[in-house]
Residue frames relative to the residue before (quaternion, step in Angstrom):
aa qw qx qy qz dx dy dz
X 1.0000 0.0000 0.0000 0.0000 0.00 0.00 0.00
X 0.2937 -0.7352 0.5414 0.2831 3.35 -1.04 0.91
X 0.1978 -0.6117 0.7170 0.2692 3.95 -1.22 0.21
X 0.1113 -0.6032 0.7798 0.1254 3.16 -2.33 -0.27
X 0.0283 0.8037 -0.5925 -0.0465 3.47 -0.31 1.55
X 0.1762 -0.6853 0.6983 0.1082 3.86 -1.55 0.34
X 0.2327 -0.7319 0.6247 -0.1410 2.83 -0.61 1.92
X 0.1422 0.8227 -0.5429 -0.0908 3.26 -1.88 0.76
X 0.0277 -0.8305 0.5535 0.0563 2.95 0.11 0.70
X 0.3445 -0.6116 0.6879 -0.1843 3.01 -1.79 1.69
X 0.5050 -0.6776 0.4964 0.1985 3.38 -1.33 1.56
X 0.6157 -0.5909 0.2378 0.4639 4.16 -0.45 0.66
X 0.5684 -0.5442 0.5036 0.3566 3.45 -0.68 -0.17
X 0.6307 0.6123 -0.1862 0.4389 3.35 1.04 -0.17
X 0.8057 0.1979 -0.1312 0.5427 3.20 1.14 -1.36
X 0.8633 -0.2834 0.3259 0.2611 3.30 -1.55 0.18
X 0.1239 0.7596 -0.6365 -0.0500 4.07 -0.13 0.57
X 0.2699 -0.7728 0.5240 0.2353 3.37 -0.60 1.30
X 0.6175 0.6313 -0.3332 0.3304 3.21 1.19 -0.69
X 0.4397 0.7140 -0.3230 0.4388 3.62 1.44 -1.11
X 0.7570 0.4738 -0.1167 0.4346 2.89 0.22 -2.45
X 0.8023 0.3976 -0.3335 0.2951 3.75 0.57 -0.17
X 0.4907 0.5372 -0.2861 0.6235 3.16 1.93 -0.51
X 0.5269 0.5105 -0.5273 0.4287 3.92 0.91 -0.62
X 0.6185 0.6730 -0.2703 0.3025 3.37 0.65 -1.91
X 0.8561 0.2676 0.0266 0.4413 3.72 0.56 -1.47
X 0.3382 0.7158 -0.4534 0.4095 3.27 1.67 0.78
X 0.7572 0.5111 -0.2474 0.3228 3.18 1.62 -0.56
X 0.2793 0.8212 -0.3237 0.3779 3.01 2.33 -0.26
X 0.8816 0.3552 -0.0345 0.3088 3.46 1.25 -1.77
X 0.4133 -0.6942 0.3273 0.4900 3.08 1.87 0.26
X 0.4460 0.5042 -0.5226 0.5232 3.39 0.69 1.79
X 0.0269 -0.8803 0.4626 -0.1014 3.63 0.67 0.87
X 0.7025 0.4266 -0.1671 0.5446 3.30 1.82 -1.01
X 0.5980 0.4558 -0.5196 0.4058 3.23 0.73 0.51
X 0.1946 0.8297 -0.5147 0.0941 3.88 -1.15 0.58
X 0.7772 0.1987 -0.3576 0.4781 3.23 -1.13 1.04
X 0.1976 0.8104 -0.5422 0.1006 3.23 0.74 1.15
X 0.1712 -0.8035 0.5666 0.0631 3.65 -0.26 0.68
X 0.1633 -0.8384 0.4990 -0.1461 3.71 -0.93 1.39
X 0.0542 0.8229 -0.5394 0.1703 2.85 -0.73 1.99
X 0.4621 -0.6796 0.4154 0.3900 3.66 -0.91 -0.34
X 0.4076 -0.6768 0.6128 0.0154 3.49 -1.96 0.72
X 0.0547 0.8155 -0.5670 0.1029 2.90 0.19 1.70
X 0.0842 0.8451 -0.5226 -0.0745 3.55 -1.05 0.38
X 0.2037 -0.7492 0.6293 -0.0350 3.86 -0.86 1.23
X 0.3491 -0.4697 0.7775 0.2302 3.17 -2.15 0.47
X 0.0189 -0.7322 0.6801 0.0310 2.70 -2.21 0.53
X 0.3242 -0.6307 0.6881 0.1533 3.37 -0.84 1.01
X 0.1598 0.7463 -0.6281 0.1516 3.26 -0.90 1.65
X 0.3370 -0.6741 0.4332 0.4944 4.14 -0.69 -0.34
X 0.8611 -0.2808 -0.1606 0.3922 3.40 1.00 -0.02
X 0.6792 -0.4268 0.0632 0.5937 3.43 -0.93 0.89
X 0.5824 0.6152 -0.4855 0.2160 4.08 -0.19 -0.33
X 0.6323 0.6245 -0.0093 0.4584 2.62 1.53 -2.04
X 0.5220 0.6066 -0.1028 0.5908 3.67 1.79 -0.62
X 0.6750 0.3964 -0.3102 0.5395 3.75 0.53 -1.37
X 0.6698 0.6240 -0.3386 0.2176 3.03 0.79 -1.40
X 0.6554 0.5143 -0.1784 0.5236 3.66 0.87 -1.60
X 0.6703 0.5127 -0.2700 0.4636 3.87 1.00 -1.02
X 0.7624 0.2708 -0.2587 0.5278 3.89 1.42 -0.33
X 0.4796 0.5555 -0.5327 0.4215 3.51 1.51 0.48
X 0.7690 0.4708 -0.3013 0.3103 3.31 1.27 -0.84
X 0.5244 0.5728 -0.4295 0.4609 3.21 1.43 0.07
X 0.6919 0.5134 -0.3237 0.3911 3.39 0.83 -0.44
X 0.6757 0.4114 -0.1398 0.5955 3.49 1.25 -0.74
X 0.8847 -0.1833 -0.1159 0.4126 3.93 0.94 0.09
X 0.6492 0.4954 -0.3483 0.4603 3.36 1.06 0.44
X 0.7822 0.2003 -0.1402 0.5731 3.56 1.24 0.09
X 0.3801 -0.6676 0.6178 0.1676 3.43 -0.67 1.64
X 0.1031 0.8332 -0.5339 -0.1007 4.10 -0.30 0.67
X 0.1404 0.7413 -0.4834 0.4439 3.12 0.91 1.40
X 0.6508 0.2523 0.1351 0.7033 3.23 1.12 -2.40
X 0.9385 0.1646 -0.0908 0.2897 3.60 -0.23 -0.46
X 0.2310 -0.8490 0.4492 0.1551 3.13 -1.05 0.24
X 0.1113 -0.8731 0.4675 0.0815 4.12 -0.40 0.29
X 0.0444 0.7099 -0.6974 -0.0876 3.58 -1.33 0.52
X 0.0714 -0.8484 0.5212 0.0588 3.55 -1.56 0.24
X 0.2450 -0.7156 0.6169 0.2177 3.40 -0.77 0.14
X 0.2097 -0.6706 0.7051 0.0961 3.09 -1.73 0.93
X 0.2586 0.7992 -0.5318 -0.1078 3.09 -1.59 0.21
X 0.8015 -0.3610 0.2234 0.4211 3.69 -1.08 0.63
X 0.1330 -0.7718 0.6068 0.1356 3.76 -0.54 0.91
């Protein structure tokens, strides 16, 4: 069975997003003053060839844990589903 997973992974709630904090900053540049605390991360998405969808999440949150998410600094959730 094939999967499709969409991953995101998002800097902690805790720490500092310089990036956020600079797009927050320059929201006002564009006559968007009311937007704030924007907080900026990445969207990663993969196929997997799995036998079934469990067997699938699994490998899709080893790999976030081993290379697609520093969890030190970040954090990530995803959804899979049937391709």
């Amino acid at each position: 069975m094939n999967f499709k997973a969409e991953i995101d992974v998002m800097p902690l709630k805790s720490l500092l997003d310089p990036q956020g904090k600079a797009v927050s900053a320059s929201m006002g540049n564009v006559d968007l003053s009311e937007i704030e605390n924007v907080r900026i991360g990445k969207h990663i998405t993969l196929e997997i060839e799995a036998e079934s969808k469990e067997i699938a999440s699994s490998k899709v949150d080893e790999a976030c844990k081993k290379m697609l998410c520093n969890q030190i600094m970040e954090s990530f959730e995803f959804t899979l589903e049937e391709m």
